[in-house]
N, C-alpha and C positions, 0 to 999 in steps of 0.2 A: 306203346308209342304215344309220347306226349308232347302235340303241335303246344307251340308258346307263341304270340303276337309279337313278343318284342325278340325273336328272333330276325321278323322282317323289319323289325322296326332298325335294329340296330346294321341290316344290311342298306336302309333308305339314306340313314343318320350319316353312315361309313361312305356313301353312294357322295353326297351332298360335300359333305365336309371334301372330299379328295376335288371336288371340281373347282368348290372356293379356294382349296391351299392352292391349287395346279395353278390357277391364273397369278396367284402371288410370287407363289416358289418359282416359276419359270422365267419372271422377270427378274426375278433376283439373279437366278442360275444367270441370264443375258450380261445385266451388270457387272456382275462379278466376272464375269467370261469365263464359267465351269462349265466346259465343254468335252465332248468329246474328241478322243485322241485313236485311227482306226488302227488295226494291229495290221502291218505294213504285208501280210501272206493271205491277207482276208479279199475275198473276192474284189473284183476290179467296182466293181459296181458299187461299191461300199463307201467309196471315195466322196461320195457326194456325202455322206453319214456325217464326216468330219464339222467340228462345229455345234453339232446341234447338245441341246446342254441335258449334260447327264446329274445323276445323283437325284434325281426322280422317287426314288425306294422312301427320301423323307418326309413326302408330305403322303405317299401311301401308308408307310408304317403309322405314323403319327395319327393319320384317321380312323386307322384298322383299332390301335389302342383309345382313342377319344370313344371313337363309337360301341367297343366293347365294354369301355368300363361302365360307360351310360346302361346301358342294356342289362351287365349284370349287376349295376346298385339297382336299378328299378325292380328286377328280377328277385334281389337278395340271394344272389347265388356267386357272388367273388368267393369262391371259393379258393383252396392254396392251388390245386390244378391250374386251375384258369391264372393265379398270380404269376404262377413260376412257368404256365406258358407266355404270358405276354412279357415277362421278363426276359424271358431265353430269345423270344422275337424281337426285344429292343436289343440285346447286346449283340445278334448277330448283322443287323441293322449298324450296329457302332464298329464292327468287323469292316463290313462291305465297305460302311465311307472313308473309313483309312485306307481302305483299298484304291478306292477312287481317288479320294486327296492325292494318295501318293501319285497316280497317274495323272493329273491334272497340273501339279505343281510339278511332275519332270516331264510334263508336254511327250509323254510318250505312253501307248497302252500296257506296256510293259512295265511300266514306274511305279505299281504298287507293290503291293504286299507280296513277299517271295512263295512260292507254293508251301516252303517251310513254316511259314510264318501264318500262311492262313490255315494251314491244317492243324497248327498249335493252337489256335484260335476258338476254331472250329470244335476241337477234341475238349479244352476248356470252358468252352460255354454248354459244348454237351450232357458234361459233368452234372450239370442241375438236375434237369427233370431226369437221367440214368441216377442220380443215387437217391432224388425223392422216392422213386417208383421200387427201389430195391429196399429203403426202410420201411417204405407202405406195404412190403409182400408182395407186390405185381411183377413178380418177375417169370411172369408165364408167358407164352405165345400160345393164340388159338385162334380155331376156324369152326365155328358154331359149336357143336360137342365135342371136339379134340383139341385139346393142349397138349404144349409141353413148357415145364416148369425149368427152366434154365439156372436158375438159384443164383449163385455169385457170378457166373455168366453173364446176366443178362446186363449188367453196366457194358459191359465189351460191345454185346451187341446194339445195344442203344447210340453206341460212340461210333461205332463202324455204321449202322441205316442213317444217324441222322449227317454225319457226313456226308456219305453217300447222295443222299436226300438233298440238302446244300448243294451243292458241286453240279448235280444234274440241272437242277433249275438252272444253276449260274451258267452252265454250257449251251441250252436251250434258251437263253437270252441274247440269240444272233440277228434276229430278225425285228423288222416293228412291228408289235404286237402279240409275237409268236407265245414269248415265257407268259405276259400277263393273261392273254386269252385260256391258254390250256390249264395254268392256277387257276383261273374263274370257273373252269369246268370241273378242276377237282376238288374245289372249296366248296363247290357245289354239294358233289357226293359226298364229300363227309359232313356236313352239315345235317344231311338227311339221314347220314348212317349215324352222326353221334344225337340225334333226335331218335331216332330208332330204338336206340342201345341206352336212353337214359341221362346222356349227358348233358343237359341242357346250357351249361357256364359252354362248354364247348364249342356247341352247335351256333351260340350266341356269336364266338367270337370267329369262329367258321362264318356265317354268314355274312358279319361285318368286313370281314376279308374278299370274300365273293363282291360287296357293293362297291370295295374299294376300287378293285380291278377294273371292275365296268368301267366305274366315272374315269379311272386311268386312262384306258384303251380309247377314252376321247381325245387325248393329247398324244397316245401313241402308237395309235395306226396309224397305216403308211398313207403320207411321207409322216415320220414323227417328230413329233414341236418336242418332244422330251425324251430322255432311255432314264429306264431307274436303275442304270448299273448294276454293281457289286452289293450295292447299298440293298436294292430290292431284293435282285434276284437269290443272293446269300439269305438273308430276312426270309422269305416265301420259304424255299425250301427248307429253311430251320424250323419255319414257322409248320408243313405240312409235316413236317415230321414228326415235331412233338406234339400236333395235336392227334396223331395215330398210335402215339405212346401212350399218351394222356387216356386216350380212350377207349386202349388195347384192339385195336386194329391194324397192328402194324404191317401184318402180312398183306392187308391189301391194297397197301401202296403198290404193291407191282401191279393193282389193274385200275386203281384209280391215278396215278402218275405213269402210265404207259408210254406216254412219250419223252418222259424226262428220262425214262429207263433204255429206250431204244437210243433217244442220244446219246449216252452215255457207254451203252454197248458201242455206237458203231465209232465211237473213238479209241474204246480198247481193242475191237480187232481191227480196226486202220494202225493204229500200234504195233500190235503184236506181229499184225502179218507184215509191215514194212522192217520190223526190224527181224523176222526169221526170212521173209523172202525176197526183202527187198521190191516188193511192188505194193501196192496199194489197192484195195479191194474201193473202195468211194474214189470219186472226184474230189472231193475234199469231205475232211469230217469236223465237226459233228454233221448229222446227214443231213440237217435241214440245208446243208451249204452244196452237200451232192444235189440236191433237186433244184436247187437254184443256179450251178455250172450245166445242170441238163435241161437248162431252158425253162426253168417254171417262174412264175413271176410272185412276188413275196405273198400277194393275199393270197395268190391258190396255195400256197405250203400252207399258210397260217388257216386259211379256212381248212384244206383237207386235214391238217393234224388233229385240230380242234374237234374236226367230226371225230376222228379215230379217238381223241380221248373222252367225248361224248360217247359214244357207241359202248367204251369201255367200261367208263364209269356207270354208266347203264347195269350193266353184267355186274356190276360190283355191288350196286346197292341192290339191284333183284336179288342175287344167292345168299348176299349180307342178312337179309330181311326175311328170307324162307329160310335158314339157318340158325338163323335168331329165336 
């Protein structure tokens, strides 16, 4: 394991830069009146949300890339990994804000991009780092001494986790502060698991992701001055995926994304089970909306989740690290 300085350095740089753009980019968002539009089935309480201006994701992405690229010229480690991940993080960033124009310019939360449209999206920008990683030979999955070698599979399966990976975050971006705080917990862990494992362009661009979020979660915890939409939360999740690809740990996205997983679950079987039985197992889903029709108030979700993907991410770089 090999600590580098300008790992922190580039999470302080990434920390800085998002509080200076925040104060710019948010006045901009005012002027221009790029606001938020609430989806009309979304709790009562939500109402107040209306207004406050979204598309946020661009001065996060925009710092996460300034501060990484600083860190790996001074490092001399821009390597094509680290290119073709900050590439795959700016085009799914250029995904999300179509998403959000579109709902901004037809004044409704529904006015972007059709689920069709973002999953072609989605599945096209995945394309990069699934057929880099199949010409480099990386098309194994492993867990300390056990792999498995997927061969011409494993594009499938890159296009199906990093989707997946997307969509979670975007669905756990209900709340203020909810998406950015549990990405800051799990940019966390992998920062320290691809320091572990070697990868330092990675680790670089992981932890300038981590300082991003912080200086974020000034503007948007509750009540929030800003939401980073479709823009961010698309962006993060593409963002935590490929760098689990990148750095072949992608199986332990299920314990360092823990709750972008359980999100995601409890909208498939609120799904499933309303359309085989006709009732509905949540209050509403994604769950963070159950715990909020059951009386909880938004910091105690967003802190109790946080702990739970703390706790998790925990467990993930201990057994990552004795396995290693």
């Amino acid at each position: 394991m090999e600590f580098n300085i300008l790992v922190v350095v580039s999470l302080l740089v990434s920390f800085v830069l998002t509080l200076l753009f925040g104060v710019v980019y948010i006045d901009f968002l005012k002027k221009r009146m790029m606001t938020q539009y609430i989806l009309e089935d979304a709790p009562e309480n939500h109402a107040k949300k209306a207004g406050t201006p979204t598309t946020g994701g661009v001065f996060i992405v925009v710092s996460i890339i300034l501060a990484s690229l600083a860190g790996l010229t001074m490092n001399q480690s821009l390597t094509t990994p680290a290119i073709i991940t900050l590439m795959t993080f700016l085009f799914f960033m250029l995904a999300g804000l179509k998403d959000d124009i579109g709902k901004i310019s037809h004044k409704e939360n529904k006015g972007g991009l059709t689920p069709r449209n973002k999953l072609f999206f989605q599945i096209a920008i995945a394309l990069l780092p699934a057929v880099y990683m199949t010409i480099a030979g990386q098309t194994y999955l492993n867990i300390g001494e056990y792999s498995i070698d997927l061969h011409y599979l494993y594009p499938f399966f890159v296009i199906f986790f990093m989707t997946g990976v997307s969509n979670a975050v975007n669905l756990t971006d209900g709340l203020d502060g909810l998406a950015a705080s549990n990405a800051a917990v799990a940019m966390l862990a992998c920062t320290i698991i691809c320091i572990i494992s070697g990868h330092i362009d990675l680790a670089i661009i992981s932890a300038a992701t981590m300082g991003s979020l912080i200086g974020f979660l000034y503007f948007n915890h509750n009540p929030a001055k800003v939401f980073m939409g479709d823009t961010g939360s698309l962006a993060l999740g593409g963002l935590l995926a490929t760098i689990a690809v990148m750095g072949k740990f992608e199986l332990w996205i299920l314990f360092i994304g823990i709750i972008f997983f359980l999100e995601t679950m409890s909208v498939i079987i609120q799904v499933t089970s309303f359309k085989l039985t006709g009732k509905r197992v949540f209050k509403m889903s994604p769950i963070h909306h159950h715990f909020e029709l059951s009386g909880w108030k938004e910091n105690k979700i967003v802190i109790v989740f946080s702990l739970i993907s703390l706790i998790f991410c925990t467990i993930a770089v201990i057994l990552f690290n004795l396995l290693w």
